[in-house]
N, C-alpha and C positions, 0 to 999 in steps of 0.2 A: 104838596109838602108845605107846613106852616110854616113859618120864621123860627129860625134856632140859634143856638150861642153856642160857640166855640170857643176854647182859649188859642188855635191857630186854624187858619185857611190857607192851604196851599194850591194856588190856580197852577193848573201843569202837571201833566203823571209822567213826565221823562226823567232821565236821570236826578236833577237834582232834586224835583219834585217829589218821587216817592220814595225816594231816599231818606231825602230831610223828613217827609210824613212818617216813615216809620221810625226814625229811631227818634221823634218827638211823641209821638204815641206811646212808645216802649219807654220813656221816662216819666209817661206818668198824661201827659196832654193828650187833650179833648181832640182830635183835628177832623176837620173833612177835607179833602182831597177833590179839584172838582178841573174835569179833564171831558173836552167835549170830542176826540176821538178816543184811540185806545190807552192805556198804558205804558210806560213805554219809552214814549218820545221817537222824535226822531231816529237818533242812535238805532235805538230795537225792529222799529217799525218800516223805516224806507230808510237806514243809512249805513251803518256799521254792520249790524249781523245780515240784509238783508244781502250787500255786496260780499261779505264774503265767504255765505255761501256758494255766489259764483266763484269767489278767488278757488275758493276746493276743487270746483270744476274744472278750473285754468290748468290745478298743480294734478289732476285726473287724467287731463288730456299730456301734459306733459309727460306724464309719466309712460302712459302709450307712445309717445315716440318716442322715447328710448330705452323702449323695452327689448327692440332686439340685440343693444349694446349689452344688455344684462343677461342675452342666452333666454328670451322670451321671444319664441317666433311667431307672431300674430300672424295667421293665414292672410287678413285683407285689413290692413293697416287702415283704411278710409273711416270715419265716422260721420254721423249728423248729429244737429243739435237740435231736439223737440224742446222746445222755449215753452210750450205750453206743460211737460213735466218739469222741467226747468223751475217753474216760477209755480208750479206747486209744491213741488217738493223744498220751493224758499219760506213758503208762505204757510206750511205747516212748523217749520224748525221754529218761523216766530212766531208763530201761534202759539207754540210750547213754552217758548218764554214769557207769552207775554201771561198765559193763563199764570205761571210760574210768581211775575209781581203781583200777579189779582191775588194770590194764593198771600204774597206774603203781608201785603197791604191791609187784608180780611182777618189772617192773624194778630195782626198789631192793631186789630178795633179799630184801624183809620177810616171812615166813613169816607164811601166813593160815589162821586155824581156823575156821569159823562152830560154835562152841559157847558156852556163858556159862560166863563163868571170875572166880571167886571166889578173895578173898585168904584163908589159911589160915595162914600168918605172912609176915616180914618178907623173906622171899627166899624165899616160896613161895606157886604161883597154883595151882591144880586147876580141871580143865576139869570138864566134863560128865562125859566117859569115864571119870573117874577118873584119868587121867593127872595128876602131877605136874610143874610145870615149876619147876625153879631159877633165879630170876634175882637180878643184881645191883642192877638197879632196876625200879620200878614207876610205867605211866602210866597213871590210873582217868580213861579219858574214856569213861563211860558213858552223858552225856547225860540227858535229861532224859523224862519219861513227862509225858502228859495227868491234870491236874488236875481235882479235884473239887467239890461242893458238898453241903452237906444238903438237899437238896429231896425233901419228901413225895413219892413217885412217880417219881422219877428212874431208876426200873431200867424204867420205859417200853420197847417195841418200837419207839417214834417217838421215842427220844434217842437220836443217833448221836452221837460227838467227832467231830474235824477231821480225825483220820486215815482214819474210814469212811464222811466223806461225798465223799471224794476218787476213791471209789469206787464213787459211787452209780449204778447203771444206771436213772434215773429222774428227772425233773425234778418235784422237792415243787410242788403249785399253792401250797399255802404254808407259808411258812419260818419258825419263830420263832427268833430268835441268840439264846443266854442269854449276852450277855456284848458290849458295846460297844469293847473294845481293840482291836489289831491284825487279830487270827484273827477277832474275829466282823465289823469293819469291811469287810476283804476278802473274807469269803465273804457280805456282804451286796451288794456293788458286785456279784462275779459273778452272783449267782445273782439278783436283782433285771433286770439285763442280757439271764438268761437267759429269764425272762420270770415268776420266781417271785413271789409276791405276800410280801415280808418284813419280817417286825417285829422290830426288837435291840430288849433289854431289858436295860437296864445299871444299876447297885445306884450308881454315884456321878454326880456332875452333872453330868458332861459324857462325853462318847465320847473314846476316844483319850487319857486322864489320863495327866498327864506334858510332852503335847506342846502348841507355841505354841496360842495360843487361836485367834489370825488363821489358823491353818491349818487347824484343826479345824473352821473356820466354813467353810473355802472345799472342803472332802469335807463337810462336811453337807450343803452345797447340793448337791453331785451325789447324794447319797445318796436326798435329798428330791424331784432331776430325775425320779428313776429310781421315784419313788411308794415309798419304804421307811419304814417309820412307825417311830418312834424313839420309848423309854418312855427320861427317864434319871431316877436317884433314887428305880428300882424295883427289883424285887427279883420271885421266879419265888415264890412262899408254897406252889404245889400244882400238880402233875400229873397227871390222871387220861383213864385209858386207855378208848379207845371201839373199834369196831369198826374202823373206815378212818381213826383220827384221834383228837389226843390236846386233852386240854382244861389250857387256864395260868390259873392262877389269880394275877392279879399284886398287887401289895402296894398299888397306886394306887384299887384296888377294882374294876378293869377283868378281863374273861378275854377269852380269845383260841383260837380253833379253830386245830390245824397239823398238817398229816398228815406233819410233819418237824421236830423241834428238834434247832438244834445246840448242843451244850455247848461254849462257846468261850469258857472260864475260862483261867487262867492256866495255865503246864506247872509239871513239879515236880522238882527232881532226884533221876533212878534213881541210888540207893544201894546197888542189888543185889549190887552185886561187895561188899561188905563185909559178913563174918560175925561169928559170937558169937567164934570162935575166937581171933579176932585183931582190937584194938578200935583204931580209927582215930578222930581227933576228927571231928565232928559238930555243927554248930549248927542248928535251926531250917530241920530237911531239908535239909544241903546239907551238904555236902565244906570242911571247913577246909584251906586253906590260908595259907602267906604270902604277898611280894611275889614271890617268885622261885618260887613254884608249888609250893612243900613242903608235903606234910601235917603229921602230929601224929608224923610215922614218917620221919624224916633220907632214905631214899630211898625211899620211896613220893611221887609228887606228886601232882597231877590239873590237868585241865585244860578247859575247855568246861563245858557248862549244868548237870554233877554238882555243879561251884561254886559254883552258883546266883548268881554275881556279876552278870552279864550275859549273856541269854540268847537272843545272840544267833550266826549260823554265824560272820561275820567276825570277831566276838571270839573263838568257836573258834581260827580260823585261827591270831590272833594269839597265842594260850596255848599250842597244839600247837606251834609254833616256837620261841618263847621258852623252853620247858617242856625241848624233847627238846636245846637249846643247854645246858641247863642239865645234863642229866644227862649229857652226852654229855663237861661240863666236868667231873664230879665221877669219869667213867670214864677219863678222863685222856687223853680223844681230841681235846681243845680247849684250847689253851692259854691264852685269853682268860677274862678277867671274867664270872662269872656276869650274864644279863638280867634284867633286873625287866621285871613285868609290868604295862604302863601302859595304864589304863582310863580316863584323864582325858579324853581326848578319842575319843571314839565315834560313829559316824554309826547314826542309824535313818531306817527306810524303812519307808514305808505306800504298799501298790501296789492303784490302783482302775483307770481312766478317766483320771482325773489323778491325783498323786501328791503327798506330800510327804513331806520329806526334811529332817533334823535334827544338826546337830551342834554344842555346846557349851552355853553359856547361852541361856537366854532373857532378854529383858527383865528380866521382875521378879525371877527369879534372882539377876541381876547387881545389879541395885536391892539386894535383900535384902541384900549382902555388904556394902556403905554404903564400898568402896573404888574404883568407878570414878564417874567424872565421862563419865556413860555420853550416847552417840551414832549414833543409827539410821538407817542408809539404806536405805529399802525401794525397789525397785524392781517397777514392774505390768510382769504378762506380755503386759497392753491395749497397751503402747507396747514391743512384743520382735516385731521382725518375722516370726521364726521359728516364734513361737507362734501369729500372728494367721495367715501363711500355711496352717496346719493349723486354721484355724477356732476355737481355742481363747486365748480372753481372760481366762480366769478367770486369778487367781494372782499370786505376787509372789514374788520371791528380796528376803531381809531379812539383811544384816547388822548385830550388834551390836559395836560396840566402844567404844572410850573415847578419851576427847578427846587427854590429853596426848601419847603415844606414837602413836596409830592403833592399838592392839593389838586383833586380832580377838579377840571373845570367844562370839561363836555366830552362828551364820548356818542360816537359816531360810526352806526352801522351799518353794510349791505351785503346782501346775501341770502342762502334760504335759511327760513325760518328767525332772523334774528331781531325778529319784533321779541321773544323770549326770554334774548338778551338784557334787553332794556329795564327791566327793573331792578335787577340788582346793582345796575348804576346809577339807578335813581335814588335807591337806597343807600347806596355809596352814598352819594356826596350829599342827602337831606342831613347825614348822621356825622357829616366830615370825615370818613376812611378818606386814605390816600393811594396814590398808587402800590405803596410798598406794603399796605396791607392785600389788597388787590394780591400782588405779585404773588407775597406769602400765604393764602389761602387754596387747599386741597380744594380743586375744580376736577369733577368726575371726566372720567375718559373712556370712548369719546364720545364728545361734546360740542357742539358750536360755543358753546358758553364758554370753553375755556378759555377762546381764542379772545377773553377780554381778560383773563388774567395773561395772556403772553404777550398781551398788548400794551398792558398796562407793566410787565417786568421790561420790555422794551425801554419803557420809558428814565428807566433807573439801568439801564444795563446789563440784567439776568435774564436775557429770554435765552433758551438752549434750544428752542426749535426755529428759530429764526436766526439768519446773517446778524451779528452786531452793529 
């Protein structure tokens, strides 16, 4: 390949990466695209779709046991789980999406390398090959890599991360999670489902830190349906290796036999693409930028989990568009106002059996700030016909807001399916509705969804399926 000129290089094909490359493409820019595995990113590839095509599994298997509550007599109730169609049958779904971004990226003229491409100065990236590419700007969406810990014995044959046990041809008899957050939560729901015997070991006091307490109680209870023994306010002290299995030594004074531990710490932003050559700010492993996605370098930006802002794909989404509007402004292909890049309001999701689902404050959040004159309507998923008709009672859609206006200020769900829920409260409050619009809008019946308009009429006084 000889040296070529670009008006953008975007290092990274994950979320925010070929996001921002296509719709900077479709405005009219040059871009190459240069990504030394798939497309993709994490998110597609080892994180978001590849778990939850197990989570289908989980809600597959559940639904076999309690099918004969439904008047389905299954002659021999027992199953097995073949991990090797398991993890074929994952590994085609994201194959389909990933050929799906190669499809869309090839449409939008974005020129694609699979090499790692390093900044070498300010309007110049080198590939692998040696090739030099000239550009006018630069997108560092390199995403983020699997995180670590100091534990004695950690280079173990029985510690896999979260990216190679998505590829395990084998179901562990048993499982230890070094890490009670998100990643180790979900690969405890599956793999507990799948019939493994597993223990999370989590260093602060509660599982899932961060999110409502009411939620986190109502996944512990499935976690604990499902026989998974939970250590929190421990810590892993030693690991030592045996012949068919490895031994934990925990900080509680407890140890624990597992012929599988997963490391399911936090990720960490890849920094790769930035050399000694050419020096880029840097805080505290992560990618500085400003509001409008600039580094420490007028046209370099970044965008996604390199920023360590939020690390999460949908906030990708949102950086790679905002990011590639931005330079596309400074190339003189848009005549509008630079974007800022707004994180005030973000949704998270935790996907088991049941699910919950997060966006804005919580409670004592709001309490803390000592400016609302705060008001909660919770609504149970026990009185949501939608959710009792699937058998499933656990849960509540919760929002909070404040008295004088109805201002939503977070709403907070758990139960099946109500990851679903969450956008239209997100939508809510980016656009400022309030509860009493909430309340007053036709929600179809039935619905899990609706049970955030009854939550939200709670809040003002009018809910008629619920006690006052």
């Amino acid at each position: 390949m000889s040296n070529i000129k670009k008006d953008i290089v975007v290092i990274g094909g994950g979320p925010a990466g070929y996001i921002g490359a296509i719709k900077a493409a479709r405005l009219g820019a040059s871009v190459l695209l240069a990504e030394k595995k798939q497309v993709g990113g994490t998110c597609l590839n080892i994180g978001c779709i590849p778990t939850k095509y197990f989570v289908q599994s989980v809600h597959t298997i559940s639904a076999l046991r309690n099918g004969a509550s439904r008047g389905i007599e299954i002659t021999d109730p027992s199953f097995t789980i073949d991990m090797k169609k398991a993890v074929k049958g994952k590994d085609k779904t994201v194959k389909r999406l990933v050929k799906g971004v190669e499809f869309l990226l090839n449409q939008a003229k974005v020129e694609t390398v699979n090499q790692k491409a390093t900044i070498i100065g300010k309007n110049l990236v080198k590939l692998e090959d040696g090739t030099v590419i000239e550009t006018k700007n630069i997108l560092i969406a390199s995403g983020s890599v699997s995180a670590t810990v100091p534990i004695e014995g950690l280079d173990s044959p029985f510690v896999v991360d979260s990216e190679k046990i998505l590829d395990l041809e084998y179901l562990p008899k048993k499982l230890a999670i070094i890490g009670g957050g998100v990643i180790g939560v979900e690969f405890a729901s599956i793999f507990s489902s799948f019939g493994s015997e597993v223990t999370v070991i989590e260093a602060l006091p509660s599982l899932l830190n961060g999110f409502d307490e009411e939620q986190v109680e109502v996944l512990s209870k499935g976690l604990k349906k499902n026989k998974v023994t939970v250590y929190t306010s421990t810590t892993v002290t030693k690991i030592e290796t045996h012949t068919d299995e490895a031994t934990l030594s925990l900080s509680n004074g407890k140890s624990l036999n597992s012929d599988l531990i997963l490391l399911a710490v936090k990720r960490k932003a890849n920094l790769s693409p930035l050399t000694d050559e050419f020096k880029i700010k840097t805080d505290k492993n992560r990618l500085v930028i400003n509001e409008y996605g600039v580094t420490s370098v007028d046209n370099i930006y970044g965008g996604g989990d390199v920023t360590g802002l939020n690390m999460l794909a949908h906030v990708a989404y949102h950086m790679g568009e905002a990011v590639a509007h931005n330079i596309c402004v400074d190339l003189g292909l848009l005549k509008t106002p630079k974007q800022k890049i707004r994180l005030d309001i973000v949704p998270s999701v935790v996907y088991s059996d049941l699910e919950i689902a997060s966006v804005g404050m919580t409670e004592k959040e709001a309490a803390a700030t000592k400016k609302y004159d705060i008001v909660v309507g919770k609504f149970p998923l026990s009185a949501n016909g939608r959710s009792l008709s699937a058998d499933f009672s656990e849960g509540f859609v919760k929002v909070v807001s404040e008295r004088k206006y109805g201002q939503i200020l977070g709403v907070f769900c758990a139960g099946l399916n109500v990851s679903e829920i969450i956008g239209e409260a997100v939508v809510a409050m980016q656009h400022e509705l309030t509860v009493y619009e909430i309340a007053d809008s036709i929600h179809a019946h039935p619905t899990i969804n609706e049970a955030l308009k009854e939550a939200a009429a709670i809040c003002i006084g009018q809910c008629y399926h619920w006690g006052s």
